[in-house]
C-alpha positions in Angstrom: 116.4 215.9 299.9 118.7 213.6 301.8 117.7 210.0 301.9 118.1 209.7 305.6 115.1 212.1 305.4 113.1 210.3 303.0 113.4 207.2 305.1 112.6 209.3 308.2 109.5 206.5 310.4 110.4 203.7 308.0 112.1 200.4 309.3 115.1 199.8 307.2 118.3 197.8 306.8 120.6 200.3 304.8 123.5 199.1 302.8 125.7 202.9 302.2 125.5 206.1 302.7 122.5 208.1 304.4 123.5 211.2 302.9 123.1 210.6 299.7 120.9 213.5 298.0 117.8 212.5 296.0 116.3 214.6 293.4 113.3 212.5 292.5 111.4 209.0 294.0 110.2 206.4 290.8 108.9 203.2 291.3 109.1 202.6 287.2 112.2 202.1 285.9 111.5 203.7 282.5 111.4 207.3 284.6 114.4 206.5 286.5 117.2 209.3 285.5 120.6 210.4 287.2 119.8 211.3 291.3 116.8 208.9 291.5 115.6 206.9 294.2 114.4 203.6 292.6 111.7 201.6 294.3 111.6 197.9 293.1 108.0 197.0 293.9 106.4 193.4 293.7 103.4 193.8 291.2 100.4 191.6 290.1 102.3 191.1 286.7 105.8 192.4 287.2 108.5 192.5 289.9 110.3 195.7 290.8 113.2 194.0 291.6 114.1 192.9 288.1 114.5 196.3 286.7 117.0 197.3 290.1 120.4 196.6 287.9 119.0 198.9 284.9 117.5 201.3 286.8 120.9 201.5 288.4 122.5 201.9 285.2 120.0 204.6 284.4 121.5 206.6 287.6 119.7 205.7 290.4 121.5 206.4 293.2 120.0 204.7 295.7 117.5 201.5 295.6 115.1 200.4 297.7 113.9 196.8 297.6 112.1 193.8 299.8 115.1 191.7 298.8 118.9 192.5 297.8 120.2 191.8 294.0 123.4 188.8 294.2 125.7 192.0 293.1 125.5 195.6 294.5 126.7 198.5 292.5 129.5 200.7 293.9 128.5 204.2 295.0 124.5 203.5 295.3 122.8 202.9 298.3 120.4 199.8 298.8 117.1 200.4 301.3 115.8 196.8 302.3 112.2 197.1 303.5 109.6 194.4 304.5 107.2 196.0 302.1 108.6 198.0 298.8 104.7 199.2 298.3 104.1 200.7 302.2 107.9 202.4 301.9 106.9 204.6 298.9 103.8 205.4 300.6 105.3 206.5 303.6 108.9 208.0 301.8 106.7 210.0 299.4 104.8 211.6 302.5 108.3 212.0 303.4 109.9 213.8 300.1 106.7 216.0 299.7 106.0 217.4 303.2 103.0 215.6 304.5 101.0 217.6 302.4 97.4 215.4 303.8 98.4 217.1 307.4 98.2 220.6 305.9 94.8 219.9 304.4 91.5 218.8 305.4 91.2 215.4 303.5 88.0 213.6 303.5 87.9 209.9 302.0 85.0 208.0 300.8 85.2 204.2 299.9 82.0 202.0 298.5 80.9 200.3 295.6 78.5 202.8 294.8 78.0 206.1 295.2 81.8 208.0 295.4 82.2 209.5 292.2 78.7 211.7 293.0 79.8 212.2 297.1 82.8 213.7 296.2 82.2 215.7 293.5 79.0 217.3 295.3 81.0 218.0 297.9 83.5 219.9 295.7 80.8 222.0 294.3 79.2 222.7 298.0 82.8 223.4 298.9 83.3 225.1 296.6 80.0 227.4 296.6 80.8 227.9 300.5 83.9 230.3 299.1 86.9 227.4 300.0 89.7 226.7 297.9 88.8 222.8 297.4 91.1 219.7 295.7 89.0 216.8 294.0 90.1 213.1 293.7 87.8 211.2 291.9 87.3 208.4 289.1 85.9 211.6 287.0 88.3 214.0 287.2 91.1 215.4 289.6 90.8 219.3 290.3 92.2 222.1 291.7 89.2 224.6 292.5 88.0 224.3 288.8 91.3 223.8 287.6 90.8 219.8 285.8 94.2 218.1 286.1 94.5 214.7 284.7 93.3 210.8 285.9 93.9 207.2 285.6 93.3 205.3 288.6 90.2 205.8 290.9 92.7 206.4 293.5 96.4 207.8 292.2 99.4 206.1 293.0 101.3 207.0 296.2 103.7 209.5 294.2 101.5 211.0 292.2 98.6 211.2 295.2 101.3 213.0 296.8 102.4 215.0 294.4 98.4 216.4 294.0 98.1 216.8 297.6 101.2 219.1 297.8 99.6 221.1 294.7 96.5 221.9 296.6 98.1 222.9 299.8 99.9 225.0 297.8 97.1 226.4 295.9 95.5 227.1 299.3 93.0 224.0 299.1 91.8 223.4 302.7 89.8 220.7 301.8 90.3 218.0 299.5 87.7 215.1 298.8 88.8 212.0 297.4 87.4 209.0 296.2 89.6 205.9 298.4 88.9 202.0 296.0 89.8 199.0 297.5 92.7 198.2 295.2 94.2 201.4 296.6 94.0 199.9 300.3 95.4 196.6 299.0 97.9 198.2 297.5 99.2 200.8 300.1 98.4 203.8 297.6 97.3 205.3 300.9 100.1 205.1 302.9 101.8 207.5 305.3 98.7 209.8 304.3 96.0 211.4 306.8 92.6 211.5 306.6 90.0 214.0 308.6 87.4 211.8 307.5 86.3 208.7 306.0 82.7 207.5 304.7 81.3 204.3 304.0 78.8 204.2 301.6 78.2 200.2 300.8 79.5 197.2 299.3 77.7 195.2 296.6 79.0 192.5 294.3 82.3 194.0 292.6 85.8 193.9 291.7 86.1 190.2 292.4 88.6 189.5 289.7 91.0 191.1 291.5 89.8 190.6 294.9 88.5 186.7 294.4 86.1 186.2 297.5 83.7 189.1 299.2 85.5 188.6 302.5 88.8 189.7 301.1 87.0 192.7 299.1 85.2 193.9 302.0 88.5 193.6 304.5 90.1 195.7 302.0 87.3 198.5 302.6 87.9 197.9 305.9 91.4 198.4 305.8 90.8 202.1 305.0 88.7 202.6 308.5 91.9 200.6 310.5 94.1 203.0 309.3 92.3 206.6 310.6 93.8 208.3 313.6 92.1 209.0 316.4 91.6 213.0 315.7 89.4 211.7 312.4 85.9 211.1 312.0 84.6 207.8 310.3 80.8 207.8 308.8 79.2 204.8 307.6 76.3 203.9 306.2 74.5 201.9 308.7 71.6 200.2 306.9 74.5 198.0 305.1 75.3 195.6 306.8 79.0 196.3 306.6 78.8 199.6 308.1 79.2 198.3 311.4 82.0 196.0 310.2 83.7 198.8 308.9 84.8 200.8 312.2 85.2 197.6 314.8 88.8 198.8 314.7 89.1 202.4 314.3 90.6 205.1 316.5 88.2 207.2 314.8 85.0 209.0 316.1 82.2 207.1 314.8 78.8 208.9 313.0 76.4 206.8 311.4 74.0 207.7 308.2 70.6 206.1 306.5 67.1 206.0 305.7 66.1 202.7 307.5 67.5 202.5 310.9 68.0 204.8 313.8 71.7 207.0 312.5 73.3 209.9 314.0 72.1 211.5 310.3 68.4 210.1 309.5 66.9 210.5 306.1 63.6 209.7 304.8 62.4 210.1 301.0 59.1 211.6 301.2 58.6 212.0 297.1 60.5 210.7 293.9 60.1 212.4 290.4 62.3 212.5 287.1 62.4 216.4 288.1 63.6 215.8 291.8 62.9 214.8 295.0 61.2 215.9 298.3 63.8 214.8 300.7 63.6 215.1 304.9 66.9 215.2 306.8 66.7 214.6 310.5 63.5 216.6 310.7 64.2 219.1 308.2 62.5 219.1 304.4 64.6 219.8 301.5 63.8 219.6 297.6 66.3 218.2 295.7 67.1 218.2 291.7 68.3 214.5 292.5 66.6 211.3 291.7 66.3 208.0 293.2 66.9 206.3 296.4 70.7 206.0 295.8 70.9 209.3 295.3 69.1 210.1 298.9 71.8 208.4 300.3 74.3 209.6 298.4 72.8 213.4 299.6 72.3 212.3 303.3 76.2 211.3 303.3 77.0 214.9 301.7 74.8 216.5 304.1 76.8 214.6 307.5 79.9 214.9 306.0 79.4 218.6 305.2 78.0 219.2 309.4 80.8 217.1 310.5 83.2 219.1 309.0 81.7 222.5 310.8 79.2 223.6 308.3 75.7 225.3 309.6 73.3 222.8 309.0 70.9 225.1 307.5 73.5 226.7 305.1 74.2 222.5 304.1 70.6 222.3 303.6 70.3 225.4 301.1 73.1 224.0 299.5 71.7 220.4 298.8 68.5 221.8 297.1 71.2 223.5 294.4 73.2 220.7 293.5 72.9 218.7 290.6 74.0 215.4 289.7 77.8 214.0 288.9 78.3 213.7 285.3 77.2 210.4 283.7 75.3 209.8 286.9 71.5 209.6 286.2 72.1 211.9 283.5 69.0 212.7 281.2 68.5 213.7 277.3 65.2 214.2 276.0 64.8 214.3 272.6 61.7 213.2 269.9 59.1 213.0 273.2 61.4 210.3 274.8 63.1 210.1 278.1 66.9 208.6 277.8 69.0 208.3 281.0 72.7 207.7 280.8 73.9 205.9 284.1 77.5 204.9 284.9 75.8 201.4 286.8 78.0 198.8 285.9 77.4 196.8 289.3 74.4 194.4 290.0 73.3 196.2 292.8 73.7 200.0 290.6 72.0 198.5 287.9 69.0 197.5 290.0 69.2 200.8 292.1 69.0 202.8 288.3 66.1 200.6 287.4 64.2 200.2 290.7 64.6 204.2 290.6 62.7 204.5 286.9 60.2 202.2 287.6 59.0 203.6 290.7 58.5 206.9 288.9 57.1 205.6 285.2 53.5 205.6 284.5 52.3 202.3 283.6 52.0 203.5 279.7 55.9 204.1 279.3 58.0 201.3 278.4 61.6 200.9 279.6 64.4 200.2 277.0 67.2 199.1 278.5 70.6 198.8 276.7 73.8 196.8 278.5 76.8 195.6 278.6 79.7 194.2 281.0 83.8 195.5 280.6 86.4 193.0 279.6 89.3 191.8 281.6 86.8 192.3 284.8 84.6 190.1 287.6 83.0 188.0 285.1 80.2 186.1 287.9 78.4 189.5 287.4 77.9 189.4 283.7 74.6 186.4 283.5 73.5 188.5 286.8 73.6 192.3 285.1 71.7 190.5 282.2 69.1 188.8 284.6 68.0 192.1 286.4 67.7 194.6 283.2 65.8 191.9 281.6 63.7 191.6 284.5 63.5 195.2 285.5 63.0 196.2 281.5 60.1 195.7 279.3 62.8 195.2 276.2 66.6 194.6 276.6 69.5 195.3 274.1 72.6 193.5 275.1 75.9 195.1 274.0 79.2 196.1 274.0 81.1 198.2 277.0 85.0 198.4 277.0 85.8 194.8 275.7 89.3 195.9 276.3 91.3 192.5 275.0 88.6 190.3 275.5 86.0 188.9 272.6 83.2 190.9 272.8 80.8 188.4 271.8 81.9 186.0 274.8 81.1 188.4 277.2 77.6 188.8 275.7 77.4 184.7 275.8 77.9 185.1 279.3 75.2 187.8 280.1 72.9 185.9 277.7 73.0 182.9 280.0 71.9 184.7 282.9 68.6 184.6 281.5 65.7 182.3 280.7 64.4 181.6 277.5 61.2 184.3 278.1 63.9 186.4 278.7 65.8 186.1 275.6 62.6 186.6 273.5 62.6 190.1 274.2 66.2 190.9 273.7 68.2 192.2 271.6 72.1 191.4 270.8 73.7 194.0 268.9 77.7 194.0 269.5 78.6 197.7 268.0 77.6 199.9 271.1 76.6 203.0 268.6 74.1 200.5 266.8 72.9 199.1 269.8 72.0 202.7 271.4 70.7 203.8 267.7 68.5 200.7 268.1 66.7 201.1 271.1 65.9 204.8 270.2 64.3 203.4 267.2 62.6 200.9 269.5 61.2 203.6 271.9 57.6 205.4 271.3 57.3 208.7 272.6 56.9 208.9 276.4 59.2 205.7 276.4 62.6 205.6 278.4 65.8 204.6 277.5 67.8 204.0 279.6 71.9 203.6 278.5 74.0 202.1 281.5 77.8 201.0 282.4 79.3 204.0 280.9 78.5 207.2 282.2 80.8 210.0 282.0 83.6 207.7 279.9 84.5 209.6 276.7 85.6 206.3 275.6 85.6 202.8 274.2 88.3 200.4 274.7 88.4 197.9 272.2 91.5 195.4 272.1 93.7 197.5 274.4 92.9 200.7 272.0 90.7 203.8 273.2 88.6 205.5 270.6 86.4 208.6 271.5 83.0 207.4 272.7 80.4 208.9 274.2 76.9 207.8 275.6 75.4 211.2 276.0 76.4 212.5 272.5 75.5 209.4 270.6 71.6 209.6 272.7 71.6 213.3 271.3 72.7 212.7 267.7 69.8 209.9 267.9 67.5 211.9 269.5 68.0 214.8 267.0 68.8 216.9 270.0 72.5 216.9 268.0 73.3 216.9 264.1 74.4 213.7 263.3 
């Protein structure tokens, strides 16, 4: 493709030739090779524009960049753009045919509560007989096709990239979870959404966001950005769903349980087996649990009406569906209850616990075991510790994915979260594997266990390595449900 093509809606001072032909777009200079447009981007710990002279050398034959190198190369072309990040957005729309405006792309962005929206609406999609793409913090598919993922939300090239492999797989829908780094970091743009949902905000991601203001402008961000022929539903008993669509050109629905919504749920019964759900009038039974989970389902039920769906056929649907992987996942084994939970937020945490103890009978005990990643928000760690203590009749403290931190200071942290009452029924036990091994030892039969900040992560990175991990499998080699 010609560059005068790929730059086609994009502001730009151009040093050369226009006509130069491009073979591939890179914004890391180890992929660069001969015919490649290089994008020098400004990074949270590296700058684009210092790789522009070997990336050049590497073939490139045309840059672009926020700011010009001292020498330019003969025979390459230099693109200079306000912002390096919103150029490859827009160029890689561009390169791969606006794939987002040949499909029906529906975006959700939360704190809680994505990964399960949008892979529940794959599988209702996908039940309905539609050829359906999934974007998620899971798993990225094609129909049932499982293609690789790294990021919550891919980078521009390679969102682009999926997107044009759905449209041409015949996808006409594609659900997608949207995170606020994404936003921040233009991964989104130059692409189109038919929809966008708001699901909450809760204390999260503020090592990379620093204050709640700027975390939940970034959600917001998302909502600015829809045109006027999208639709926009928010969760209206947070109080940031209003905040979220103040600006958009979008149609506005609204969802809940508490206040007055364009889509009004109310949860009539709650049981480890399901729950007896009621849908603006109409009474469902779903294979679901918890209050998070009715919202979760009221959202999939809009989003599915908005998008033309009978409401009745939505309904049927919603009584078949069954939960996200590593998203109050159970295995029962020697007479006890163990729950696997991917909660590694505050307000997850106390929705996963608030959820068990509301269905408990007095006589089961709650064993709850914990940890907090590395390298993340740290204010959250004392307050994780403070609610499963309180929520949990004992507590084991533990390991999740260090990465390069010291394990044991992150536990230090949790542990001061709590009082000294606290402490005297909890446990520290670094090595996840003995810590889960523990409180199935711990438990009686009828007792729950309940294993959260995981989830579906096959994983445990410790000191910038990965080794194979698994919540689920290490519950059922405990709870003999497995050989060990």
């Amino acid at each position: 493709m010609k560059l005068k093509d790929i730059l086609k809606g994009i502001a730009a001072e151009v040093t050369g030739s226009e006509q130069v032909e491009v073979k591939a777009l890179q914004f890391d200079s180890r992929g660069v090779e001969p015919g490649t447009l290089f994008v020098a981007q400004r990074g949270t710990k590296v700058d684009g524009h210092n790789y522009i002279a070997s990336s050049v050398e590497k073939g490139a034959v045309a840059v672009v960049c926020e700011e010009l190198p001292g020498t330019l190369a003969q025979g390459v072309t230099y693109v200079k753009v306000p912002d390096s990040s919103v150029a490859l957005g827009l160029m890689a729309a561009n390169f791969y045919g606006h794939p987002s405006e040949q499909i029906k792309l529906i975006g959700i962005t939360g704190t809680n509560g994505k990964t399960t929206t949008v892979t529940l609406l794959h599988r209702m999609f996908r039940m309905l007989g539609f050829h359906v793409g999934l974007i998620s913090t899971i798993v990225n598919k094609i129909d049932e096709e499982e293609l690789p993922t790294g990021h919550t939300t891919p980078d521009a090239l390679e969102l682009n990239q999926l997107l044009r492999r759905m449209v041409d797989a015949g996808c006409q829908y594609a659900f997608m979870e949207v995170s606020s780094h994404a936003v921040v970091q233009h991964r989104i743009a130059g692409v189109e959404f038919a929809g966008a949902i708001f699901s909450n905000i809760t204390h999260d991601h503020l090592d990379f966001h620093k204050t709640m203001a700027s975390y939940i402008a970034a959600k917001k961000g998302f909502f600015d950005g829809l045109s006027k022929e999208a639709w926009a539903l928010v969760n209206v008993d947070d109080k940031n769903g209003r905040v979220m669509v103040q600006n958009t050109r979008a149609k506005v629905y609204t969802y809940g349980l508490q206040y007055n919504a364009d889509f009004r749920s109310r949860l009539i019964e709650n049981t480890f087996e399901g729950m007896h759900l009621s849908i603006n009038g109409s009474e469902l039974w779903c294979r679901l649990v918890g209050r998070f989970n009715a919202y979760n389902l009221t959202a999939i039920y809009a989003a599915a009406v908005l998008c033309g769906v009978e409401k009745d056929e939505v309904l049927r649907l919603l009584s078949m569906l069954e939960a996200a992987p590593g998203r109050f996942q159970y295995v029962n084994g020697r007479g006890i209850t163990a729950i696997v939970d991917y909660a590694h937020t505050p307000d997850a945490l106390q929705n996963v616990i608030s959820t068990i103890d509301g269905i408990r009978r007095p006589t089961q005990q709650l064993i709850t075991v914990v940890g907090c990643g590395g390298d993340r928000d740290r204010t959250k760690r004392p307050e994780m510790a403070k609610i499963a203590s309180e929520g949990s009749d004992k507590l084991v403290l533990t390991s999740d994915n260090p990465r390069t931190e010291n394990p044991d200071a992150i536990l230090d942290e949790m542990e001061a979260g709590l009082t000294a009452e606290q402490l005297s029924h909890t446990v520290r036990i670094t090595d996840r594997r003995q810590a889960i091994r523990t409180a199935c030892m711990m438990a009686k039969e009828g007792d729950i266990v309940l294993v959260a900040g995981k989830g579906h992560e096959k994983y445990q990175e410790v000191n910038g390595v990965r080794s194979h991990f698994d919540d689920v499998e290490e519950l059922e080699k405990e709870l003999n449900v497995i050989e060990k």
